[in-house]
DRENBAKOL-973946 format. One record per residue (C-alpha): x, y, z; residue number from 1. Coordinates in steps of 0.25 Angstrom, whole numbers, plus 5000, padded with zeros to 4 digits. Each point is the difference from the previous one (the first is absolute). Example, Ala and Ser with C-alpha at 12.3 -4.5 7.8 and 13.67 -1.06 7.14 Angstrom:
      X      Y      Z   seq
   5049   4982   5031     1
   5006   5014   4998     2
END
This chain:
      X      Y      Z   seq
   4919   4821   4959     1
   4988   5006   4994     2
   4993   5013   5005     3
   4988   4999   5011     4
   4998   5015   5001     5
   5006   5012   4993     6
   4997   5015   5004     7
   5001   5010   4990     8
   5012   5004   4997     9
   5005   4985   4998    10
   4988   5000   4989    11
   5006   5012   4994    12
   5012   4993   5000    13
   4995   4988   4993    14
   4997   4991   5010    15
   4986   4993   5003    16
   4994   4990   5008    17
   5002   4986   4995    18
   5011   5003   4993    19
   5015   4995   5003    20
   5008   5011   5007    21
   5012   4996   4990    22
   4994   5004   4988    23
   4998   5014   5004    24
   5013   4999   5008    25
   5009   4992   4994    26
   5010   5004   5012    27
   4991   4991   5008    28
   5006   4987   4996    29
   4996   4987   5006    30
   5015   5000   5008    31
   4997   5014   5006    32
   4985   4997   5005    33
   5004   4988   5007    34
   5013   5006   5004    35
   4989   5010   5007    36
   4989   4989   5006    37
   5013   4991   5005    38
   5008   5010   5008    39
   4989   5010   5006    40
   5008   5012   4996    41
   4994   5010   4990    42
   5006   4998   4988    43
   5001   5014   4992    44
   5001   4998   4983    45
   5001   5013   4991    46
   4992   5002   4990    47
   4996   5009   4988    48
   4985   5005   4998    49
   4995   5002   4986    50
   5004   5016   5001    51
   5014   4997   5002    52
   5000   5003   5013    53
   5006   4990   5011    54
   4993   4993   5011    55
   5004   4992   5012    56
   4992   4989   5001    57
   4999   4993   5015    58
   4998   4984   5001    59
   4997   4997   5015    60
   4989   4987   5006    61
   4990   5004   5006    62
   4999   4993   5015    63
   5011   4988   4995    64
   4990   4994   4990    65
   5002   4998   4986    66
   4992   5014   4996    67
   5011   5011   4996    68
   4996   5015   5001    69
   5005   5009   4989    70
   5003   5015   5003    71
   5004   5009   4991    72
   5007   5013   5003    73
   5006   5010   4991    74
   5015   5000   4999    75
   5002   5014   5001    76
   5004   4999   5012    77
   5013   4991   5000    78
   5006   5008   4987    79
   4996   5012   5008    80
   5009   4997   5012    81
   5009   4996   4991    82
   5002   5014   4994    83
   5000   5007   5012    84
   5011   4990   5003    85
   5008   5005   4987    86
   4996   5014   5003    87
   5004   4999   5014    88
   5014   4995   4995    89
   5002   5010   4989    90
   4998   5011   5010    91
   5008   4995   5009    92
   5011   5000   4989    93
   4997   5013   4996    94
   5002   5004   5014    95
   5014   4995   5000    96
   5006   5006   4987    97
   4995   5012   5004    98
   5007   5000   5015    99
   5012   4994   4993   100
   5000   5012   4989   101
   4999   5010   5013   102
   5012   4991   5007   103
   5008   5003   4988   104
   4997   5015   5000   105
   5002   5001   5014   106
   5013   4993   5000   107
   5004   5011   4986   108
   4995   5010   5010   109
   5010   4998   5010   110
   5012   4997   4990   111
   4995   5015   4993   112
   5009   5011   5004   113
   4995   5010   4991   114
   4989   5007   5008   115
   4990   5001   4988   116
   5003   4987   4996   117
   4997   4994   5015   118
   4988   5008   4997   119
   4994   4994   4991   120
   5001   4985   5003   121
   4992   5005   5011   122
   4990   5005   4995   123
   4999   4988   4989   124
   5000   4992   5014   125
   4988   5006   5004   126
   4993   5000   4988   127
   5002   4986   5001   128
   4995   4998   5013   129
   4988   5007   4996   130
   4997   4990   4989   131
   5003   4990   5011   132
   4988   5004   5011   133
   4991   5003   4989   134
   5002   4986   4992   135
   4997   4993   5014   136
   4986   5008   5000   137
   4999   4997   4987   138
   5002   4985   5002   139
   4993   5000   5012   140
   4986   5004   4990   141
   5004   4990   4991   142
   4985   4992   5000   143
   4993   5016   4999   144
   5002   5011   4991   145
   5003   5011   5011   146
   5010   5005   5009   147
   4998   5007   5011   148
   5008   5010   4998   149
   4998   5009   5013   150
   5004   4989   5007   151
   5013   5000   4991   152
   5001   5015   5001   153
   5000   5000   5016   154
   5012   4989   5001   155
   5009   5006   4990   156
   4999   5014   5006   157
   5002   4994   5015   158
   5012   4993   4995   159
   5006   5013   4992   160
   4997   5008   5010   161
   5009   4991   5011   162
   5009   4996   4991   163
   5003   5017   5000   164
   5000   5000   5015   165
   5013   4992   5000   166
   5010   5010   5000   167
   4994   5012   4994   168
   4991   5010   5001   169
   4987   4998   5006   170
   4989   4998   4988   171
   4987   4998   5004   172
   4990   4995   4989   173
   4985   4999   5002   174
   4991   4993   4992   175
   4985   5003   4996   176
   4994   4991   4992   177
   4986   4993   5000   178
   4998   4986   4996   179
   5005   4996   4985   180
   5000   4988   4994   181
   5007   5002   4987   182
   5002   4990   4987   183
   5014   4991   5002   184
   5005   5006   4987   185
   5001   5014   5006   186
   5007   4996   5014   187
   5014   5000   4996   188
   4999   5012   4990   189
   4993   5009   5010   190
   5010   4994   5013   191
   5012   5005   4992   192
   4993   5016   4997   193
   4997   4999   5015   194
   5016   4997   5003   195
   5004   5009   4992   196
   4992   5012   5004   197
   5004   4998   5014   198
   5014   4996   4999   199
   5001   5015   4992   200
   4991   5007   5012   201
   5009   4992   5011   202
   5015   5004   4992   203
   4996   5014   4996   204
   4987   5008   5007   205
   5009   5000   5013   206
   5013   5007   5002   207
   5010   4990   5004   208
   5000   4995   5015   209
   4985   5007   5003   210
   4989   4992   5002   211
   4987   5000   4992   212
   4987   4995   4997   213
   4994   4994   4986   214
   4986   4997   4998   215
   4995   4989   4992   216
   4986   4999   4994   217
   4994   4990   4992   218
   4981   5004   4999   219
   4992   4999   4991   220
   4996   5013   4990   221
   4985   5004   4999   222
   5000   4999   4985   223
   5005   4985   5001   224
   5014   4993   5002   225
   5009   5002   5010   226
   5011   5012   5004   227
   5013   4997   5005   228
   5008   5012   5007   229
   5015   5000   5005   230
   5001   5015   5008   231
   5010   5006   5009   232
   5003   5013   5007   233
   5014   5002   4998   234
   5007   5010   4990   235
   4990   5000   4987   236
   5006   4993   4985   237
   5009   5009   4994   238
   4999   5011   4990   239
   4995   4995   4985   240
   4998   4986   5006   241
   4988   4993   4990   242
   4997   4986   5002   243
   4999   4997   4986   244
   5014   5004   4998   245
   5008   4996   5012   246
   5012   4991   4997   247
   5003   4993   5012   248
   4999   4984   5000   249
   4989   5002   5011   250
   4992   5008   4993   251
   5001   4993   4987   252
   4996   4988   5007   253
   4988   5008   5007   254
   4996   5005   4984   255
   5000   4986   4994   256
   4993   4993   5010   257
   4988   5011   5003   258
   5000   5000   4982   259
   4997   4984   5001   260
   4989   5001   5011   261
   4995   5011   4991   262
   5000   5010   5011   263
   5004   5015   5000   264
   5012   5004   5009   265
   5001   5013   5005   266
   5010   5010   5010   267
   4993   5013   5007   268
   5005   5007   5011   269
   4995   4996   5014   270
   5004   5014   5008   271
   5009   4997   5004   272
   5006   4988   4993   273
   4995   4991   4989   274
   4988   4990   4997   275
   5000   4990   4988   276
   4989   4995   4995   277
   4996   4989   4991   278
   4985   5000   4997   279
   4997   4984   4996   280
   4988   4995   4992   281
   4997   4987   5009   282
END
């Protein structure tokens, strides 16, 4: 089978008129070309360009005769499928373990009889959960390289918010934030500062059984970046309290991921109550 015709990109591949299509091909045997002109079908042969880089290479007969056209397309796209494939699989895994992990601490949870103890599963329950919603957002972006975060920031404080409306007090959480599409490898860190934040605004600005509200900013700063405030109007931080210092888990957590995104944590009062704020570079 020798060539009648070759565009460009098959002469950059090697191929030119008059010559045989298996010497440039050798994937083109004899077998496979009439394999192509006996059954109709296309017949699809992979191939690898002088670069390196892999090709698929189309046999189909042009109206039944004994003609064949050639068409090359990159194959790109078939491994490409296929790692979205493997991605989507790995996630879903992920997923899992990490409803499974929050099955177990739920079920210690109930089987604690210690109050501080039950506590605390909770709380690494919800920590957990957290990373849950903000993996799916994460995955979700997979094929870019931003998350819309405020997307991310309205569900999570939707869901916080009625998860508290369920036998307690009343805690009302508005959200102010403006479109922010934020790199993938911030989304977990700065999810986990936003739970925190709120889970100490919703346990400790309020006196127990009163209701409250708990704003939630996330705009951007004139001198660039963004500024993320947690506030309250509840009964103000307590005597002495310093960010910097503050030994609980949830401010430690709120410390070490605002220190990786390389933003600057601050407490000030909000009269009355408190505001956090983390000033971010991005």
């Amino acid at each position: 089978m020798r060539c009648l015709y070759a565009n460009a990109t098959m002469r950059a591949l090697g191929l030119e008129k008059g010559h045989p299509l298996a010497d440039r091909f050798p994937e083109a045997t004899a077998e496979r070309v009439a394999e192509a002109q006996g059954s109709g079908e296309t017949v699809r042969l992979r191939i690898t360009g002088p670069d390196e880089v892999s090709w698929n290479l189309d046999l189909a007969t042009l109206d039944g005769g004994p003609s064949l056209l050639a068409t090359l397309r990159p194959a790109e796209t078939e491994s490409t499928e296929t790692a979205n494939h493997h991605a989507r699989e790995v996630s879903h895994r992920v997923k899992n373990t990490l409803q499974l992990v929050s099955s177990l601490l739920t079920l210690q949870t109930l089987s604690a009889k210690d109050p501080d103890m039950r506590r605390a599963f909770q709380e690494a329950c919800s920590r957990i959960g957290t990373v849950t919603q903000a993996h799916q957002r994460v995955h979700a972006a997979a094929r870019g390289s931003l998350v819309d975060f405020g997307a991310y920031l309205n569900d999570a404080c939707r869901e916080m918010e009625s998860h508290f409306a369920v036998g307690g007090p009343e805690r009302r959480i508005a959200v102010t934030v403006q479109t922010a599409m934020l790199p993938v490898d911030t989304v977990i860190p700065l999810a986990l500062i936003v739970n925190e934040l709120l889970g100490n605004a919703t346990k400790y600005a309020y006196a127990a059984g009163s209701p409250g509200e708990i704003e939630v900013g996330l705009v951007p700063r004139e001198e660039g970046g963004r500024r993320l405030t947690v506030a309250d109007h509840g009964r103000g931080l307590p005597p002495g309290f310093e960010v910097a210092r503050a030994d609980s888990l949830g401010m430690k957590v709120a410390r070490a991921f605002a220190g990786q995104l390389k933003g600057k944590l601050r407490a000030e009062p909000n009269g009355p109550g408190t505001r956090f704020v983390l000033d971010l570079p991005f």
